[in-house]
C-alpha positions in Angstrom: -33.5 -27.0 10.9 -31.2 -27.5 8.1 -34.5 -25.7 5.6 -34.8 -22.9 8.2 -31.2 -21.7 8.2 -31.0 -21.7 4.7 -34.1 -19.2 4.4 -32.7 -17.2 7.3 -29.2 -17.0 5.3 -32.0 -15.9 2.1 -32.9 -13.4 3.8 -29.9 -12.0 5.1 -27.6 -11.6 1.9 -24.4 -9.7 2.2 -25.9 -8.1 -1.8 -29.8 -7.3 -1.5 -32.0 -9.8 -3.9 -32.8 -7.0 -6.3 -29.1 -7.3 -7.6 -30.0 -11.4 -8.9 -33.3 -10.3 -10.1 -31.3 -7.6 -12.1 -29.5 -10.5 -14.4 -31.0 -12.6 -16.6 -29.9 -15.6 -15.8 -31.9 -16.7 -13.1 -34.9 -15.9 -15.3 -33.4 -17.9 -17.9 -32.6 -20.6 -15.6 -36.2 -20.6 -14.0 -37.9 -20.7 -17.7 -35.7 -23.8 -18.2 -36.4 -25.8 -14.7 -40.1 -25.3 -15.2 -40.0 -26.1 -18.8 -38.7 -29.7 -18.5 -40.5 -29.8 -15.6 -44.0 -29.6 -17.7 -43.0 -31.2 -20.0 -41.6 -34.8 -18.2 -44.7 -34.3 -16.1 -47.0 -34.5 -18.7 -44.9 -37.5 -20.9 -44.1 -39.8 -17.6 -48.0 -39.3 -16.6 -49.1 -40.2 -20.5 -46.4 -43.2 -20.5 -46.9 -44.8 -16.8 -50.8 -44.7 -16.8 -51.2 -46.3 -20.4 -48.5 -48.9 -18.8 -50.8 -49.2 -15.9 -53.7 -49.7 -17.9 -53.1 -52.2 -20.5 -51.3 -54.1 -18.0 -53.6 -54.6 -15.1 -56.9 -54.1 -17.2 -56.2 -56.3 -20.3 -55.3 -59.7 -20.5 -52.7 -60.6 -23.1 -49.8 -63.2 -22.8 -47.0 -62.1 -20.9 -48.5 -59.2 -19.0 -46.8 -59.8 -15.5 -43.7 -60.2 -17.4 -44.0 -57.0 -19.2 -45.3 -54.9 -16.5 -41.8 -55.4 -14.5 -39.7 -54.8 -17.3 -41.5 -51.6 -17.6 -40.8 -50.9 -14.0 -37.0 -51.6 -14.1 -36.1 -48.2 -15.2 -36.8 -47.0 -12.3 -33.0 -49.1 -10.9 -31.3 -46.6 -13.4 -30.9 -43.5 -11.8 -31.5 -40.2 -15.0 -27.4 -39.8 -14.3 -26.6 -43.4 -15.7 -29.2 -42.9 -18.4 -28.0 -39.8 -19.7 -24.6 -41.4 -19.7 -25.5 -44.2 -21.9 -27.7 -41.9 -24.0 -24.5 -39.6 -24.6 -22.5 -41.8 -25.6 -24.8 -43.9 -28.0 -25.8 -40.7 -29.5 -23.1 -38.1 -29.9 -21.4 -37.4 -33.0 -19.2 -40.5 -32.6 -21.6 -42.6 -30.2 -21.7 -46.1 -30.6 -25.4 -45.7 -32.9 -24.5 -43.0 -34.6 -21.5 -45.3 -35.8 -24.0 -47.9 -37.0 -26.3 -45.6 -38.4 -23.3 -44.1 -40.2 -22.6 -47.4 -41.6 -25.6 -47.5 -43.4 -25.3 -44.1 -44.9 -27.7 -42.4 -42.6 -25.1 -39.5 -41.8 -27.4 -36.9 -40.5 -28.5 -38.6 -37.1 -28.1 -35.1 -34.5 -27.1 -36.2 -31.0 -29.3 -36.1 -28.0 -28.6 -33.2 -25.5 -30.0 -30.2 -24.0 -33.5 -29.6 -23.4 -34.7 -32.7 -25.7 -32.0 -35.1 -24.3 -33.3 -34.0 -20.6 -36.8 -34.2 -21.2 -36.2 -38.2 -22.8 -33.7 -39.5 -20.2 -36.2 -38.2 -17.7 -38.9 -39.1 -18.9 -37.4 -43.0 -19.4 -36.6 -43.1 -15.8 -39.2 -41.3 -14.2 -42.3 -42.7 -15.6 -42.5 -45.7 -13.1 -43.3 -44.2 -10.3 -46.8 -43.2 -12.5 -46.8 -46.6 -13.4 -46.6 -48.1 -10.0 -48.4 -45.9 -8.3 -51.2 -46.0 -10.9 -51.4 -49.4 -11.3 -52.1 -50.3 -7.4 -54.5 -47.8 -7.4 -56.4 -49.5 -10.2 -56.4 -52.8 -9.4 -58.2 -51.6 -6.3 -60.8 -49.5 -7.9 -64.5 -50.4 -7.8 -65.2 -51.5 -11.5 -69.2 -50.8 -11.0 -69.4 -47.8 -12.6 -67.1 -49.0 -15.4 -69.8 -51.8 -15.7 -72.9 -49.5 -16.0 -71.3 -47.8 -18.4 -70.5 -50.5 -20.9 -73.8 -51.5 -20.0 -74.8 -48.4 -21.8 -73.0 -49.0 -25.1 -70.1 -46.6 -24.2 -66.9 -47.6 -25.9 -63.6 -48.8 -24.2 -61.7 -45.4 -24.6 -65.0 -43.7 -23.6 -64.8 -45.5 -20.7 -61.3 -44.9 -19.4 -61.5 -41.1 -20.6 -64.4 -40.2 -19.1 -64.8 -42.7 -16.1 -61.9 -44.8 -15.0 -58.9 -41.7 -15.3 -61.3 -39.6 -13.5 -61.7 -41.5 -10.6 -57.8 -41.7 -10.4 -57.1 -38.5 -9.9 -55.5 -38.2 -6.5 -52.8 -41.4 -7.4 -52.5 -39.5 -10.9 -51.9 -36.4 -9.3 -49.6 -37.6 -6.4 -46.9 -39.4 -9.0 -47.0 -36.6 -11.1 -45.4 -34.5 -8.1 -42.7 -37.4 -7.5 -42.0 -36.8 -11.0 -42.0 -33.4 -10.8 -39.6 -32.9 -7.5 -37.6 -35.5 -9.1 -37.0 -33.4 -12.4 -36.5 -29.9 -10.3 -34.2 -31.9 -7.8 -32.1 -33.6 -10.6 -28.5 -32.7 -10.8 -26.6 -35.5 -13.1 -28.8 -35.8 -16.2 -29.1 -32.0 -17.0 -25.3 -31.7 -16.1 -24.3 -34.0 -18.7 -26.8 -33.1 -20.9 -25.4 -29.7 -21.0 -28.7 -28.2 -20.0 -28.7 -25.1 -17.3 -31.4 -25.3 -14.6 -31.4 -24.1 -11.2 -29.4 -27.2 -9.9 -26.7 -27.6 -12.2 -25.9 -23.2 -11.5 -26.4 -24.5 -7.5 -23.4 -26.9 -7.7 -21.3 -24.6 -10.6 -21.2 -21.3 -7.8 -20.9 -24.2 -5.0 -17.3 -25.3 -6.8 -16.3 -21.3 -7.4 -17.2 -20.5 -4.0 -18.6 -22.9 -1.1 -19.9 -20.2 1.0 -21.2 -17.7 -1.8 -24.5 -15.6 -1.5 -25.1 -17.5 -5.0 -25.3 -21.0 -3.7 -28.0 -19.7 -0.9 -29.8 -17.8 -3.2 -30.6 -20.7 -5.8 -30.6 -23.0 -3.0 -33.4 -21.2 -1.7 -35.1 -20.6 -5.0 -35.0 -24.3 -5.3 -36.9 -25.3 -2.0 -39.9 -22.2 -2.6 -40.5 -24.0 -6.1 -40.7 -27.2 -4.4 -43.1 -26.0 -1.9 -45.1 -23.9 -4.4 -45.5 -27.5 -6.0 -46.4 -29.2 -3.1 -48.8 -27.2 -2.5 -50.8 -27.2 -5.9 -50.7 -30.7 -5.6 -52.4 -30.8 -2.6 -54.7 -28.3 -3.4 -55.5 -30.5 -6.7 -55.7 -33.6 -5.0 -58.6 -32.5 -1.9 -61.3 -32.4 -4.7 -63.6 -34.6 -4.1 -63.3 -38.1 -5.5 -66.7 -40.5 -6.8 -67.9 -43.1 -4.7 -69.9 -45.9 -4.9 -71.7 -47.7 -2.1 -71.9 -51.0 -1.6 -69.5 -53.7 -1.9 -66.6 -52.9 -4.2 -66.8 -55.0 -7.4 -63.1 -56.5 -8.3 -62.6 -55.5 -12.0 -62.3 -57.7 -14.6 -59.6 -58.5 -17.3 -60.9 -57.4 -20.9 -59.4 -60.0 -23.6 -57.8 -57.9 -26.2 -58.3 -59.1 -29.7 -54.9 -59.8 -32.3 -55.0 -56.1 -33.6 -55.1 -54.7 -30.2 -52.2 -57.4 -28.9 -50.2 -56.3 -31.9 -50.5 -52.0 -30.4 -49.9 -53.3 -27.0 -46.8 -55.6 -27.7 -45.4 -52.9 -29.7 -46.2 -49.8 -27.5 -44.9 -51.8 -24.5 -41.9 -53.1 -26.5 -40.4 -49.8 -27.6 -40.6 -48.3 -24.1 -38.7 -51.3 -22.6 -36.4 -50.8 -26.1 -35.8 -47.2 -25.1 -35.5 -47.5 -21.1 -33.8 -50.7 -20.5 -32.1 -52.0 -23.5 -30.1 -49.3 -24.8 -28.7 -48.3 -21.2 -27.8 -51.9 -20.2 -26.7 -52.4 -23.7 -24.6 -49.6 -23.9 -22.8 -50.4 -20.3 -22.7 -53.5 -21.6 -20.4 -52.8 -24.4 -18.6 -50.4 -22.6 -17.9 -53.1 -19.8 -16.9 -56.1 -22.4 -14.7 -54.1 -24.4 -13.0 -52.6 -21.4 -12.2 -56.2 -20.0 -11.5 -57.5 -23.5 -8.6 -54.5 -23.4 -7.7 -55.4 -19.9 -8.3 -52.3 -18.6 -8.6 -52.4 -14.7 -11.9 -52.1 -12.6 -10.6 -52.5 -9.2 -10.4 -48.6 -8.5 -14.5 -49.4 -7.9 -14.4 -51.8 -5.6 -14.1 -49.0 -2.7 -17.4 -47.5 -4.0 -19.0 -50.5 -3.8 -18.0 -50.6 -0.1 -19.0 -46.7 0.8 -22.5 -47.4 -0.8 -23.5 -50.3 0.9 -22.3 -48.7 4.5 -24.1 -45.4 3.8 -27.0 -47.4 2.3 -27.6 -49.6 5.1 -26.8 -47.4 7.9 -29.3 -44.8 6.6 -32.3 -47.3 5.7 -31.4 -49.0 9.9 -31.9 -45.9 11.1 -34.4 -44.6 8.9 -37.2 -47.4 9.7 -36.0 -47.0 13.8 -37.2 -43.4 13.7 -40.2 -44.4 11.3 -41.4 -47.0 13.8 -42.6 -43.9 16.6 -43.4 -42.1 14.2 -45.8 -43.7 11.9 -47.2 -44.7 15.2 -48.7 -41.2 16.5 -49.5 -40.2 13.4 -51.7 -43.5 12.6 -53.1 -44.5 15.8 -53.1 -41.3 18.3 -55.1 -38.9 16.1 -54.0 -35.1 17.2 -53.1 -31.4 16.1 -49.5 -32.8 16.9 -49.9 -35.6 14.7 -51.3 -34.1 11.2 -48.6 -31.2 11.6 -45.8 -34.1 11.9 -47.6 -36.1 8.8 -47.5 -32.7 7.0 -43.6 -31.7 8.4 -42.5 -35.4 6.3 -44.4 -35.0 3.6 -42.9 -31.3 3.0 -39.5 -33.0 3.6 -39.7 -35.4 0.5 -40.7 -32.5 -1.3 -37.4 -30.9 -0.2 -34.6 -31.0 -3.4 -31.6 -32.7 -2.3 -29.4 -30.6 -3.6 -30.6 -27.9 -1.5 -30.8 -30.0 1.4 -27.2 -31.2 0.8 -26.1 -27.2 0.8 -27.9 -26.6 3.8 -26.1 -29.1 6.0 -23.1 -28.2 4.4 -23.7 -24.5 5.5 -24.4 -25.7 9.0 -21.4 -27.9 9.2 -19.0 -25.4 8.5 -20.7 -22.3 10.0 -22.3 -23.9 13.1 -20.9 -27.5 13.7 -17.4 -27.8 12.5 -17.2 -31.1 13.6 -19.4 -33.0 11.4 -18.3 -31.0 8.8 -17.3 -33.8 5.3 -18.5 -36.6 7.7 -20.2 -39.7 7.6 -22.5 -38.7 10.3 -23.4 -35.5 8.1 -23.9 -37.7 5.0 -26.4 -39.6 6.6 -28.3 -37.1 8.4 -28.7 -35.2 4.9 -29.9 -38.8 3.6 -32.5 -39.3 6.3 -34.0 -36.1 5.9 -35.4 -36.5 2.2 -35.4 -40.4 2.0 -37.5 -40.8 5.9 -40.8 -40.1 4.6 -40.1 -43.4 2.0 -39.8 -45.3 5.4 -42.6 -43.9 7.1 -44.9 -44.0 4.3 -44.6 -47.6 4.5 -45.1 -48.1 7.8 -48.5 -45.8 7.1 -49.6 -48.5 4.5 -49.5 -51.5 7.0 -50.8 -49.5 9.5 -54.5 -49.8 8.4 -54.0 -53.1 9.1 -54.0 -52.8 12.9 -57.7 -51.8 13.7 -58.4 -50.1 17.5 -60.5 -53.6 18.3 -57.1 -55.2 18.2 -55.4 -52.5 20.7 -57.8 -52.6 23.0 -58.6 -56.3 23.0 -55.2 -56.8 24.0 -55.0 -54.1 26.5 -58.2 -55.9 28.0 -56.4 -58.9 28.7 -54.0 -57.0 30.5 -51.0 -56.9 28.0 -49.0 -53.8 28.3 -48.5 -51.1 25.5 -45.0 -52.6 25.1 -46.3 -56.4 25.1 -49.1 -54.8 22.4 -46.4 -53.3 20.1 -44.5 -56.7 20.3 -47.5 -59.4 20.0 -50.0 -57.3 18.0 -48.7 -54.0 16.5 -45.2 -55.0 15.0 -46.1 -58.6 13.6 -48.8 -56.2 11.3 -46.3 -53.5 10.2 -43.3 -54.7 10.1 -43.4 -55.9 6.1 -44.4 -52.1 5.4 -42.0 -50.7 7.7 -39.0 -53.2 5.8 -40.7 -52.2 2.3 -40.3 -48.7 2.8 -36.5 -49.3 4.2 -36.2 -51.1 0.9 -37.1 -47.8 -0.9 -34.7 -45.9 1.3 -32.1 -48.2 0.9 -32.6 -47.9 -3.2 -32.7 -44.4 -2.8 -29.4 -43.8 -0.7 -27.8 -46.4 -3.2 -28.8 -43.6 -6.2 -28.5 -40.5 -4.5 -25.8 -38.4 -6.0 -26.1 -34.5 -5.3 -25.6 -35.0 -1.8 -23.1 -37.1 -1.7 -21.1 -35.1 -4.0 -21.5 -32.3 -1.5 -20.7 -33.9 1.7 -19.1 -37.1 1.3 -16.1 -37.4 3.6 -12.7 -36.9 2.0 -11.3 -40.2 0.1 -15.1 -41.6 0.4 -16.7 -42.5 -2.6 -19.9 -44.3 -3.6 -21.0 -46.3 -7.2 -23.3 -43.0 -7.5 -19.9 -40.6 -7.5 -17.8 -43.4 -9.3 -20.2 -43.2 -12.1 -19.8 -39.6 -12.3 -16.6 -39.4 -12.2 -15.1 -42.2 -14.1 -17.9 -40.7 -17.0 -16.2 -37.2 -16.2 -12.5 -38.3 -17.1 -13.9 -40.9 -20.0 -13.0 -43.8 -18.3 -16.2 -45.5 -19.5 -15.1 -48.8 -18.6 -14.8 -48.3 -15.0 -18.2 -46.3 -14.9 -19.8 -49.0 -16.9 -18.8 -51.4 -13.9 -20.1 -49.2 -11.2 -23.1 -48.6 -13.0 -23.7 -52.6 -13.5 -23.2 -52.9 -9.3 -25.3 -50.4 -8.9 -27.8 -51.4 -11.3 -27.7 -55.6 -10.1 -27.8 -54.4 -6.0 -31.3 -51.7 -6.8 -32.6 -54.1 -8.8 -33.1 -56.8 -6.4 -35.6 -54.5 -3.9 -37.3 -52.5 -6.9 -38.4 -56.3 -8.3 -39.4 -57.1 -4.6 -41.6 -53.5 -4.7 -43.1 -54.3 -8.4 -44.1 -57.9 -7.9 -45.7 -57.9 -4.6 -47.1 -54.1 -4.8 -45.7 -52.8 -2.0 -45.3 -49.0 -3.3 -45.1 -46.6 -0.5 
């Protein structure tokens, strides 16, 4: 509803769409959104699968270890990043002070396009890796085999066989990625880089109800579509096969010189995505409470997130549970077009979903309108497919021999769902409330636009202590924030329950 009045507004503009054709700007904002869209795209796909690769296909000492850490950036959400970023390298950042110190005067500070496309890229690339890496240590290592076998070298054999075969999980985080990048409002912002979302929310503060938030709003959600739908044109090639039973692959020992590549490879991305950021808040915490300046105007934050977080992943695996039912067990027309419907809603960019239920709130349902109720409704309509997903997963689980067997011995459907169905899903369904928890905990776009008044989150903390240079209290929002994601994103790495 909320996508359809938006394009039904699009098309009924008070000024026709030739007149914002006419300037510049939205060309110049369009070149830019695609342009760090490429080119995180490409560098998170590079980073994760070479993560995913010489982690689950090599053995080396401290593997497990390393392969989390690498994940972890995915608890920092690009806004955070960008913070810590900014101010360890602008003209008077905390690095460029110590680089300064040893004469090295000439150190330019990270922003704009080049900033955007790093921060991104830092806290993007684990959904590749993740992804990737389940996908790999399922793959049927036969082929692999034959073709060492055959004398084909190691990198022969990952560019020409094993990457190949991944090519739908390869494909399908590339489009997180990418909806991610077009969807994301904080890092460009303070990167000082125009796209599409940060000219959304600039018209949305000159004028709530302006023909220029629905236009860009609108350009927003076809560029997301046109994206889905490349990627699922990409992703129904057809994929090899091998028949038979599938062949568990094997760890390849790596020798000193290849340990020494991986160690440091795998060292400087950890370096760059999870020890400058924590380091950074960390200095910015320590010396704020060595100064005695006062936290406590967070602590209210910390309240609204939880309560919108919770609230949102309760409800979000309640509607799941029907859901991921029909589509996985009662095979119909009705069913694929409500697997499709989710599917394009995580597609959808917040941002845009956020202006449309703030368009319907005021011009439709003034009621809701800055309410918790609307918060959460704007939540569950990009984050549900997270649930649901997982719910999908488990679902395989419960073959039709078990329905019907029970239904046999004359169990009802409801006894079935309680006794057979539930006990089998129920870790996926939690695992994707997990991800819909961490997600509501991060999200900050929407909240900006519809949080009631005097409710605030750690997400808008963060952005607004960082907005008046109060870096202290930011730095201790971000730390909450950072300590409460991490504890379900370590449960989703270690156990390898990505939905």
């Amino acid at each position: 509803m909320p996508v359809i009045y938006m394009l039904w507004r699009f098309v009924n503009f008070s000024r026709s769409l030739s007149s914002f054709f006419q300037s510049w700007d939205v060309f110049g904002l369009l070149f830019n959104t695609i342009s760090v869209f490429i080119a995180v795209v490409i560098s998170s796909l590079i980073v994760g699968l070479l993560i995913s690769i010489v982690t689950v296909r090599f053995e080396f000492a401290g593997s497990k270890i390393l392969f989390t850490l690498c994940a972890l950036p995915l608890v920092i959400p690009s806004y955070i990043g960008a913070l810590t970023y900014i101010s360890a390298f602008s003209p008077k950042g905390l690095f460029v002070q110590l680089f300064n110190s040893f004469g090295l005067e000439e150190i330019a500070g990270i922003d704009g396009f080049l900033g955007s496309w790093l921060v991104l890229t830092l806290f993007t690339y684990p959904y590749v890796q993740l992804i990737c890496s389940s996908a790999l240590r399922n793959l049927d290592s036969t082929v692999e085999d034959a073709a060492r076998s055959l004398g084909v070298s190691q990198l022969k054999v990952y560019t020409n066989v094993v990457i190949p075969r991944l090519k739908k999980p390869i494909i399908y985080s590339g489009l997180l990625v990418g909806l991610y990048v077009i969807s994301d409002f904080g890092a460009v912002s303070l990167m000082r880089y125009s796209t599409v979302t940060k000219a959304i929310y600039a018209y949305y503060e000159f004028s709530i109800l302006g023909d220029p938030v629905i236009f860009y709003s609108s350009l927003l959600i076809v560029l997301a579509l046109i994206i889905s739908f490349v990627q699922r044109g990409s992703a129904t090639s057809r994929s090899a096969k091998v028949s038979g039973t599938p062949r568990v692959p094997k760890k390849i020992k790596l020798e000193r010189s290849g340990k020494m590549l991986t160690y440091s490879f795998l060292g400087f991305v950890i370096l760059l995505g999870l020890i400058i950021p924590i380091s950074v808040l960390s200095f910015w915490l320590l010396r704020g409470i060595y100064y005695g300046n006062d936290v406590s105007s967070s602590l209210p934050g910390i309240f609204g997130s939880f309560s919108a977080a919770i609230v949102t992943s309760i409800f979000a695996i309640i509607i799941s549970m029907p859901i991921v039912i029909l589509i996985s067990q009662y095979k119909s027309k009705f069913g694929d077009i409500l697997e499709k419907l989710m599917l394009s809603l995580y597609g959808l960019p917040h941002i845009a979903v956020g202006v449309s239920i703030l368009f319907i709130s005021v011009k439709i349902f003034p009621s809701i309108y800055q309410s918790f109720f609307a918060l959460v409704v704007s939540y569950l309509i990009v984050f549900l497919p997270q649930a649901i997903g997982g719910g999908q997963a488990s679902m395989e689980q419960v073959k039709s021999t078990y329905i019907e067997a029970s239904l046999g011995l004359g169990l009802s459907k409801v006894e079935t769902f309680q006794k057979i169905t539930f006990p089998l899903i129920y870790r996926g369904l939690f695992a994707g409330g997990a991800l819909v928890f961490l997600s509501t905990m991060k999200e900050l776009p929407q909240t900006l636009l519809l949080r009631p008044t005097e409710f605030n989150t750690m997400a808008v903390d963060v952005w607004s202590f960082a907005s008046e240079a109060l870096f202290t209290q930011a730095a201790f929002s971000a730390f909450i924030l950072l300590a409460i994601s991490a504890i379900p994103t370590y449960i989703l790495s270690t156990r390898n329950l990505t939905v």
